[in-house]
C-alpha positions as MATLAB code, in Angstrom:
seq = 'XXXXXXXXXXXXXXXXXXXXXXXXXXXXXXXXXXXXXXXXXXXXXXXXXXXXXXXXXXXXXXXXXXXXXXXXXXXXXXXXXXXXXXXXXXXXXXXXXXXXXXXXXXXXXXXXXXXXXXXXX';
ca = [
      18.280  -18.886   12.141;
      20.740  -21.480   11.907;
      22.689  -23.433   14.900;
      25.923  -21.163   12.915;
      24.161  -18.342   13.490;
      23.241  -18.882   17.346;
      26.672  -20.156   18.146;
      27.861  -16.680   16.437;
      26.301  -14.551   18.923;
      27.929  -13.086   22.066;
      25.911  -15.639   24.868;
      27.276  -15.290   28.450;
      29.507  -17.771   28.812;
      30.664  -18.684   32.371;
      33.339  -20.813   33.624;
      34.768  -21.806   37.541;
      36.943  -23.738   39.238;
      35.285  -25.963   41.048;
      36.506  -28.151   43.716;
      34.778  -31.584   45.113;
      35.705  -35.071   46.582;
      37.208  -36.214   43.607;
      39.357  -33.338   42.927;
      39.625  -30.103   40.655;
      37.338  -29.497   37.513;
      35.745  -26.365   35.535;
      32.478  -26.021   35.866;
      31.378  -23.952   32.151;
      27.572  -22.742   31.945;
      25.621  -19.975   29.395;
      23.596  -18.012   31.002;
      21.029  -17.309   28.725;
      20.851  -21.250   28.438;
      18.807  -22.740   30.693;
      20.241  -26.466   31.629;
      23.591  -25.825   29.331;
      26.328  -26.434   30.921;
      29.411  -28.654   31.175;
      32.302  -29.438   32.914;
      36.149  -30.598   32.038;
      39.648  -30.979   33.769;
      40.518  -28.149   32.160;
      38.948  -24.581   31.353;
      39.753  -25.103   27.540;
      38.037  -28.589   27.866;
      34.791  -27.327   30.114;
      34.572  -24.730   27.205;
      35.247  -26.798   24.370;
      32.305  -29.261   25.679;
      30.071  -26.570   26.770;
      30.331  -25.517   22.952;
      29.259  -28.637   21.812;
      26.325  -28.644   24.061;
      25.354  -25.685   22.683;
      25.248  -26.811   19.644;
      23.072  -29.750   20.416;
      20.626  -27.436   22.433;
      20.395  -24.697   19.446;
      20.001  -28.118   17.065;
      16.974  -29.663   19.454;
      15.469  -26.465   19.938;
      15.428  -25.939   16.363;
      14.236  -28.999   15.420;
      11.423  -28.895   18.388;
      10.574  -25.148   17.102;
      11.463  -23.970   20.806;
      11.972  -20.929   21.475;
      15.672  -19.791   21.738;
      16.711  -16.972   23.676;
      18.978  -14.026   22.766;
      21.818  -12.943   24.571;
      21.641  -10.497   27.109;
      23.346   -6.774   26.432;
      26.616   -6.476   27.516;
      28.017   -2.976   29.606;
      26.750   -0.935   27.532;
      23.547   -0.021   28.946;
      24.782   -0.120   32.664;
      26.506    2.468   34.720;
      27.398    0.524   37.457;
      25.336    2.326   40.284;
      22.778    0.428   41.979;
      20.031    1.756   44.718;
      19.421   -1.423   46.967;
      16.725   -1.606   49.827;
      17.999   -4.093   52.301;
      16.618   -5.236   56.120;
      18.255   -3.372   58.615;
      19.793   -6.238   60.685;
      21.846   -7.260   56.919;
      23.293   -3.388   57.000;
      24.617   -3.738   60.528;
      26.129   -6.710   60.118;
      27.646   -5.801   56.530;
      28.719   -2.531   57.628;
      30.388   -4.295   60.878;
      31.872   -6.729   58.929;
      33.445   -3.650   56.148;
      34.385   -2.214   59.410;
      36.442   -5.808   60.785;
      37.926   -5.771   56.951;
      38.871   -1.604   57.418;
      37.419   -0.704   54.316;
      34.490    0.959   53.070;
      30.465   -0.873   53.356;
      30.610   -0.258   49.013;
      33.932   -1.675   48.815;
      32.927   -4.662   51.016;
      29.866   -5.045   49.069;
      31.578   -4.996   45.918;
      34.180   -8.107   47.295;
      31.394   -9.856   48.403;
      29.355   -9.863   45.145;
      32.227  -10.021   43.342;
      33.148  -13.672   44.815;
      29.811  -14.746   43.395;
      29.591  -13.081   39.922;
      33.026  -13.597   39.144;
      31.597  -16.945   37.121;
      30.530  -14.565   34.339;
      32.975  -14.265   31.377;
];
């Protein structure tokens, strides 16, 4: 395949606002990429530069006859229920803290993951 053809393909693309000492900045990943990633002032910039070092990872692995991964499936093969096993300790205190919020453990679950997955685009 060609670096045209890999940038062509739906990767996971991620991109936050990130906040540090010096100020604001967006903080743009792939997450089929290992180690590409970039950052801007802006989300169109972080994404405009993460492109580009996408390119230049697809071009070196290429070159270097690496092997380049595929993205990941989308929704489609996921119906959004998960079984999870947890220690009991964690369920008390995330079913005390759903209780503190007054709303459901699921629905505090969901919040709480959702703060830390909303990075994927």
């Amino acid at each position: 395949m060609t670096v045209k053809e890999y940038m062509d393909l739906p990767y996971n693309i991620s991109i936050e606002k990130m906040n540090d000492e010096s100020g604001q900045y967006f903080y743009a990943s792939v997450l089929e990429l290992p180690g590409c990633h970039s950052d801007g002032e802006t989300e169109e910039e972080a994404r405009k530069s993460l492109f580009e070092a996408m390119e230049l990872f697809f071009e070196t692995a290429i070159e270097e006859k690496m092997m380049i991964p595929k993205p990941l499936k989308h929704n489609e093969d996921y119906s959004g229920k998960v079984l999870l096993r947890m220690p009991k300790s964690l369920h008390a205190n995330l079913s005390a803290a759903a209780k503190l919020e007054g709303v459901s453990l699921n629905q505090y679950i969901l919040y709480k993951l959702a703060g830390n997955s909303q990075k994927a685009s």
